[in-house]
N, C-alpha and C positions, 0 to 999 in steps of 0.2 A: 504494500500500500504506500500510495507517496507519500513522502512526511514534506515538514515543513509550512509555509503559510499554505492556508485555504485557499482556492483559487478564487479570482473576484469574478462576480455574479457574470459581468459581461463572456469572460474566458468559458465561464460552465454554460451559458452559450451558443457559443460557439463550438462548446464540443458536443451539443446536442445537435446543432445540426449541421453539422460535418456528419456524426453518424447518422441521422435520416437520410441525407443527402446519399452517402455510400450505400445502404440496408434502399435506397428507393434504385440505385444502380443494379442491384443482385435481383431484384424483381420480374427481369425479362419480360416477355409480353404484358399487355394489359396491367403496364406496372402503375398508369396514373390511377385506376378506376382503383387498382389494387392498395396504392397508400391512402388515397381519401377514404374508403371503405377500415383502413387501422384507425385512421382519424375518429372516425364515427362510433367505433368501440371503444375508444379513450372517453367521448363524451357523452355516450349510453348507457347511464346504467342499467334500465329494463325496457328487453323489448319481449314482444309477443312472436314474432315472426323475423326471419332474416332482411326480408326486404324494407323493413320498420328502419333498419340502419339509410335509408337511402333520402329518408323528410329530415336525416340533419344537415345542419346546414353547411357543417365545410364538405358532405358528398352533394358534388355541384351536376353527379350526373341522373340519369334517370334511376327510375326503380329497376327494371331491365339490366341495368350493369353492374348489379348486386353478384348474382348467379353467372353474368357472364364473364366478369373479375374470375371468375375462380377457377372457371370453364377453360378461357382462353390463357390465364396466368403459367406460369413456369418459372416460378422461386429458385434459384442457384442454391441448393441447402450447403454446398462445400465453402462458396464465400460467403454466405453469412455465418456459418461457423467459425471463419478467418474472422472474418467483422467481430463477433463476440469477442474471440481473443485477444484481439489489439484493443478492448475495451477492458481487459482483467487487471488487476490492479497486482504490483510487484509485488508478493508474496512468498515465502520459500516452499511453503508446501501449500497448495490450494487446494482445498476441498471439493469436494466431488460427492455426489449425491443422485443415487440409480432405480429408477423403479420402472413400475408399468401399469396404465389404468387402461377403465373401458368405455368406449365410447358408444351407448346402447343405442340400438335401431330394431327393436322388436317386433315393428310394425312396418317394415319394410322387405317384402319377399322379392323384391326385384333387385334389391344391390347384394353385387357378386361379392364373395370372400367372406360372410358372414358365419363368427364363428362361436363359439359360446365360451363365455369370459364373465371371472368371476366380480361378483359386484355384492358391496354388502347392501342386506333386507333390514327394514325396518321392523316385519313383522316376526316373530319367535318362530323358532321351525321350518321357516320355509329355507329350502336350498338357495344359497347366498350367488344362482349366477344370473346370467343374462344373458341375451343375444345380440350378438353387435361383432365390434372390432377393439382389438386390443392396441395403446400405442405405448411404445417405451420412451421413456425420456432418461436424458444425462444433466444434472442442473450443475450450476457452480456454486455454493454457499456461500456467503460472506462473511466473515470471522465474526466470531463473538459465539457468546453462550446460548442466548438468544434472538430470537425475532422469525418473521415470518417472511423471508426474502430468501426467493431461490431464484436461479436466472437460468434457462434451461439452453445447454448448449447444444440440443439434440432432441427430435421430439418428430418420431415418427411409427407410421403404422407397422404391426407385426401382422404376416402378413399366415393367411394359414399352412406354409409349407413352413414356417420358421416359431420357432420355441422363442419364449422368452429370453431364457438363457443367453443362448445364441445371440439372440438379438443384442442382447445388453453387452457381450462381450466384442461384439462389432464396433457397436458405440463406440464403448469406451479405448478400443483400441484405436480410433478417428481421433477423438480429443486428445489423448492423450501425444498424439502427432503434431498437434498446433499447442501443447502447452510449452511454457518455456523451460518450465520445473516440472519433476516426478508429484503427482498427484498423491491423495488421502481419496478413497471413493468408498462411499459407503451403502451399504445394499442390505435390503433386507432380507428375511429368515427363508423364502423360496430361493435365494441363491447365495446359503449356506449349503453347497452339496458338491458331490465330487466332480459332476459335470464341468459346475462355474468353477472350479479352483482350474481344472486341465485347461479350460478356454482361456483364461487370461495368466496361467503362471508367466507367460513370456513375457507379460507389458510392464512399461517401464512406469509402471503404479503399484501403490502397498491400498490392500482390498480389507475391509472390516467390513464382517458380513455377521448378522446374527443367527445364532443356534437354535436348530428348534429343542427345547428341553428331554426330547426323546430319541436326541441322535447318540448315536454311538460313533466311538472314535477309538484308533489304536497306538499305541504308543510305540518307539523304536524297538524293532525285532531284536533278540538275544539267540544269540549263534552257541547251541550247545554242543558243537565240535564234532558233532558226526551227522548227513546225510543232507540234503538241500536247504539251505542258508532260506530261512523263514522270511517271508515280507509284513506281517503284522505283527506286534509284542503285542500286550495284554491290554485286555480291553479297557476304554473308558468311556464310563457308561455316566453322562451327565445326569439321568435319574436315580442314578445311584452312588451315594457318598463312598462308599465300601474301595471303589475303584476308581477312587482320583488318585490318592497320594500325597504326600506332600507338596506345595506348591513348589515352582521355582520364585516367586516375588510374592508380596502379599506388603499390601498399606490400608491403612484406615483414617479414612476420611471425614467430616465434618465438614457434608455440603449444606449450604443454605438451603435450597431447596429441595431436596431430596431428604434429607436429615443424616442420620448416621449411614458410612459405605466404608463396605468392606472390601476390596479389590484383589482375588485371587489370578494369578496365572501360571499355565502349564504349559512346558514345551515339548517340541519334538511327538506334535500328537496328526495324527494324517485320516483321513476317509479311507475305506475298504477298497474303494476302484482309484481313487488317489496316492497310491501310496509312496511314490515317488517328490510328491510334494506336502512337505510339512508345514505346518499351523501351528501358530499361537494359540492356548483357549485362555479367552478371559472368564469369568466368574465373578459380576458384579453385586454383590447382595445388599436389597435396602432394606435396611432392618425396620424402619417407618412403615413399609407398605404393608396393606391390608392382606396382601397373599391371593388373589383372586385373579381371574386369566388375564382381565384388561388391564390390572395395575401387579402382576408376580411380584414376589418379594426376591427374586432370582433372574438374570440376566445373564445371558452365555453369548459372547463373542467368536469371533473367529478372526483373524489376524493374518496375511498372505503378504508377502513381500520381505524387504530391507527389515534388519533390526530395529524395532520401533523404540521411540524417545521412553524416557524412564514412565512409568505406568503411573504414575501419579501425576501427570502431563495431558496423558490425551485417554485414560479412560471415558471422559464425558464428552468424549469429541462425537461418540453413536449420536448421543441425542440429537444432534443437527441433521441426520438425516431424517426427521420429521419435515423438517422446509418443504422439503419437494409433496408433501402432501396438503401443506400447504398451499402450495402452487396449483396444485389438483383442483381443489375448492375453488381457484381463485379465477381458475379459467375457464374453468363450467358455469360459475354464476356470474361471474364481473365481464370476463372478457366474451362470452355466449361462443364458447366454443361448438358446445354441445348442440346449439341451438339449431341450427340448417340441418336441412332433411333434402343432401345431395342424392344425386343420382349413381355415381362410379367411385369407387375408392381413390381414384386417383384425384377427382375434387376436394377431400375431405382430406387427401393427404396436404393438397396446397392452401388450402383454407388452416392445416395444424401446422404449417410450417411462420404462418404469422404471428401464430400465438407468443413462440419467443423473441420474438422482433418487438412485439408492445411491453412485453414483461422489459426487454431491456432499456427501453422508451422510459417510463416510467422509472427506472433505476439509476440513469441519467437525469432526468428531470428531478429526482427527488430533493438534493441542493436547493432548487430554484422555487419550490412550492411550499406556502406557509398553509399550515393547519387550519382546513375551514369547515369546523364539524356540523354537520344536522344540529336542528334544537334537542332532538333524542339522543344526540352522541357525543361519548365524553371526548374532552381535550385529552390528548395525548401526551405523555408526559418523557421527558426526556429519560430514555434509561440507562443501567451501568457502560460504565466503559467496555469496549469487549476484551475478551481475555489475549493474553498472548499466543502468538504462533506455537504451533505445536513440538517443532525442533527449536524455539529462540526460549529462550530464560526467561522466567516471570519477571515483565517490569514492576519498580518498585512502587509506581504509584500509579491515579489513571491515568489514562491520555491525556495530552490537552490539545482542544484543539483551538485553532487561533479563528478571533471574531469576523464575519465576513465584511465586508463593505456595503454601505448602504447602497441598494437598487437604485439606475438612473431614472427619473420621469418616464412612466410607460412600460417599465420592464416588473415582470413579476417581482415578489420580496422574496429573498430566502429563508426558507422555514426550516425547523429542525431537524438534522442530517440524521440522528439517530436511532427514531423507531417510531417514524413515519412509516406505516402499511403500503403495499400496495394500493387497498382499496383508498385510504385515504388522498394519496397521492393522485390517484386517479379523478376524485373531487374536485381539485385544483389545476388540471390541466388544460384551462380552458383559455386560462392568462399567458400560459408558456405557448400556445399553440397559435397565438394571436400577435406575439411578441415574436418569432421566429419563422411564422410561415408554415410552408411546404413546399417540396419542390415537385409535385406535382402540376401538370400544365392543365389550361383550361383548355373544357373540350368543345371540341368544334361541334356543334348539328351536323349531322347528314339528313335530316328528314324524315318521315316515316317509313317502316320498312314495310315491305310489299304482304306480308304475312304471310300465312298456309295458303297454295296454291289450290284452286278450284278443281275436284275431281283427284286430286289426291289422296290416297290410301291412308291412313293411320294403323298402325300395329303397336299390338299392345308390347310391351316389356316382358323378354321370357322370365321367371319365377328361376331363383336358382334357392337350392337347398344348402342349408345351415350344416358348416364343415365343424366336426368334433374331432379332438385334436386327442390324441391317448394312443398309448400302447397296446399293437395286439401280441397278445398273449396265446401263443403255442397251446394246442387242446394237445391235453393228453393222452398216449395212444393205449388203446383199450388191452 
C-alpha cells in the first residue's frame, strides 16, 4: 500500500478516470451502450426489470440497447484483469479470496448448460439446490481485520463439462501470472480435498483452505526396514483427539472478538490420493463459542505452500475470506446481477464480466464520497486501523493517515477512506459521476428499425435439459 501523504482529491480523480477510461477500452463492441448501462447500476438501486436500467438518465440510449449491450458486447476478460492489477496496491503478500455461487434460472427450459447448483433454503428440510449456472470468482481483499470489501479479479461461468475445483485452480493460476508478489488465497471447506491441493501444488501461491471436521489425514510414513516403503503413516483423524499428537506450535490468544483462542498446528500431514504433497493442519478452538454447526467451537485449516509467518501472525487471516461472500450479496441485490432473464450463456457471461469493473469503480471512488445515509441508516463510523501484513512485524501503533485537502468548487468532498461499504459508496456516486464524466460517446439515431418481416416464420426455442454433474459409479458384477 502507498504510504506517505494522501493523494489530493483532484489526483484520486484522475485516477478514476484514467481507469474508466482504460476498463471502457477492454469493452470491445457495443462498448458505449455497455459503460452507460454500468453507469445506471451505480445509480439504481431497485429495479423490477432489466430494461428499468435504460429511464436513467446518464443511459442516453433506448430501452432496446439494454439487451443489445450485452448481445453484441465482447469484454477483453484478460485486460481487465491487467486493468485490476495495475490498480492493487504494493503489498508483500496480497490476499486472495476463492469461491463459487449460483446464479438460479429455474424457470427457464430454453437456456443451454443449465445445471443444478447448490443454493441455501430458507425453509427447514428442503434440499439446499437449485437450477441454474454456477460462477467462480477470485477476489482481492484488502488488508485489515475487517470490513466488507472484496474486489473480484475473476468472475466467471462454470461451465457443465468443468468442476468447480478445476475451475478455481484455472483462476487462480491466471492471477497469480499478473501478480507482482506470491499470493495468501483463501478457499473454502469444498476445496479442502486432495483434488484442489494436486491442481494448484505448482502455483506460485501459499492456499488456506478449510477442513471439513470429518476428514481424515495421514501423517509421514515410517519405513520399518523390510518390504515396500509405505506412502501413508498413521492416521489423523480431526474427529478424533486420540490421533492428533502433540502439536508442532501451539499459542493462546486473547482476541477481542472472538474471546479466548487457542491455536494448535500439525505438520507433515497429506490426503490419501495427495500424498506426495504435505499440509499444514491448523486447529483453531474458540472457547467463547456456543458449539453449534453455524458458530463450532472448532476450526481446522489446511495450509499448502512456503513456510508460513509465525502462527500467531496470520491464524485470523481465514476470516477474511468471508468478503467475497460479501460481495455475493452485494451483486445480487445492489448491482442486479441476478436480475436479466438472458437468452444464451454466453450473454450472462458478459453481462458477469461487469460486475467487477463496478465493484472496482466504487473502490476507486470510495476516497472521493462522503457518507450520505437514508433517514433509516446509521452514520458510519470510522473503524480500527487495519492490522499488519502478514510476513511485516506488528506496527507499534495505528496508522496514521494524513488529512486530505479541501475539494475544489464542484468536485465531490472526500468522505471517510475506512469503512465506507460498498452499498454506501454506491449512494454517493452520483456527485463523482457528474464531476468526471464518461467517456462514452453520444449516440447517433438511425431511425426506426424495419421490425419482423411480413410472412415470416417464428420458431419456438428448442427446450434443453438440466445437466447433473456426479460421479458414475461402476455397478457391481453379480
Amino acid at each position: 500500500m502507498s504510504t506517505g501523504q494522501q493523494p489530493s482529491v483532484q489526483e484520486q480523480l484522475d485516477t478514476l478516470r484514467q481507469f474508466r477510461q482504460a476498463a471502457y477500452e477492454c469493452l470491445g463492441p457495443a462498448r458505449d451502450a455497455q459503460f452507460e448501462l454500468t453507469d445506471a447500476v451505480l445509480l439504481t438501486p431497485v429495479v423490477r426489470s432489466f430494461v428499468e436500467l435504460s429511464q436513467t438518465p446518464v443511459f442516453r440510449r433506448r430501452w432496446s440497447s439494454t439487451y443489445a449491450a450485452i448481445a453484441d458486447g465482447r469484454p477483453d476478460r484478460a485486460a481487465l484483469l491487467r486493468l485490476y492489477a495495475q490498480h492493487l496496491p504494493a503489498t508483500p503478500r496480497p490476499v486472495l479470496a476463492g469461491d463459487h455461487t449460483a446464479w438460479p434460472r429455474p424457470h427457464a427450459p430454453t437456456l443451454r448448460d443449465r445445471t443444478v447448483e447448490h443454493q441455501p433454503t430458507p425453509v427447514p428440510g428442503n434440499k439446499p439446490i437449485t437450477v441454474g449456472q454456477g460462477y467462480s470468482t477470485v477476489a482481492w481483499v484488502p488488508p485489515g481485520r475487517t470490513g466488507s470489501w472484496a474486489l473480484p479479479l475473476l468472475h466467471e461461468r462454470i461451465s457443465s463439462a468443468e468442476a468447480p475445483i478445476t475451475k478455481a485452480a484455472d483462476q487462480l493460476r491466471r492471477v497469480c501470472a499478473v501478480l507482482p508478489s506470491r499470493p495468501i488465497a483463501l478457499y473454502d471447506a469444498e476445496y479442502g480435498c486432495a483434488p484442489f491441493v494436486q491442481a494448484t501444488a505448482d502455483l506460485p501461491a501459499d492456499k488456506v483452505f478449510r477442513l471439513r471436521p470429518n476428514r481424515c489425514l495421514y501423517g509421514p510414513p515410517v519405513y520399518g526396514g523390510q518390504g515396500r516403503r509405505p506412502k501413508h503413516g498413521a492416521k489423523f483423524k480431526l474427529s478424533d483427539a486420540s490421533t492428533w499428537g502433540p502439536p508442532a506450535a501451539r499459542c493462546e490468544i486473547e482476541d477481542p472478538q472472538l474471546g479466548p483462542v487457542q491455536v494448535c498446528l500439525w505438520r507433515d500431514q497429506h490426503f490419501r490420493a495427495a500424498a506426495e504433497h504435505p499440509v499444514l493442519v491448523v486447529r483453531i478452538e474458540r472457547r467463547a463459542a456456543p458449539g453449534t454447526r453455524r458458530d463450532p467451537k472448532d476450526l481446522w485449516l489446511g495450509w499448502l505452500g512456503q513456510e508460513p509467518p509465525p502462527l500467531a501472525q496470520w491464524w485470523w487471516l481465514y476470516l477474511r475470506r468471508f468478503a467475497v461472500d460479501h460481495w455475493y450479496r452485494f451483486a445480487k441485490q445492489r448491482q442486479h446481477w441476478t436480475r436479466p432473464s438472458f437468452a444464451t450463456p454466453e450473454q450472462a457471461e458478459r453481462w458477469s464480466d461487469l460486475m467487477p469493473l463496478l465493484t472496482w469503480e466504487l473502490w476507486l471512488a470510495r476516497p472521493l464520497v462522503a457518507d450520505r445515509p437514508r433517514p433509516w441508516q446509521k452514520r458510519q463510523r470510522a473503524g480500527p486501523a487495519p492490522r499488519a501484513e502478514q510476513t511485516a512485524a506488528p506496527t507499534p501503533g495505528p496508522e496514521q493517515r494524513a488529512t486530505p485537502p479541501a475539494a475544489p468548487a464542484g468536485q465531490p468532498q472526500p468522505g471517510p477512506q475506512s469503512e465506507l461499504t460498498p452499498g454506501r459508496v454506491c449512494q454517493g456516486m452520483g456527485a463523482v459521476l457528474v464531476a468526471i464524466g464518461t467517456p462514452a460517446r453520444v449516440p447517433k439515431p438511425r431511425g426506426k428499425a424495419l421490425g419482423w418481416r411480413a410472412g415470416r416464420q417464428r420458431q419456438r426455442r428448442p427446450r434443453c435439459p438440466v445437466v447433473k454433474k456426479g460421479r458414475k459409479r461402476q455397478k457391481k458384477a453379480a
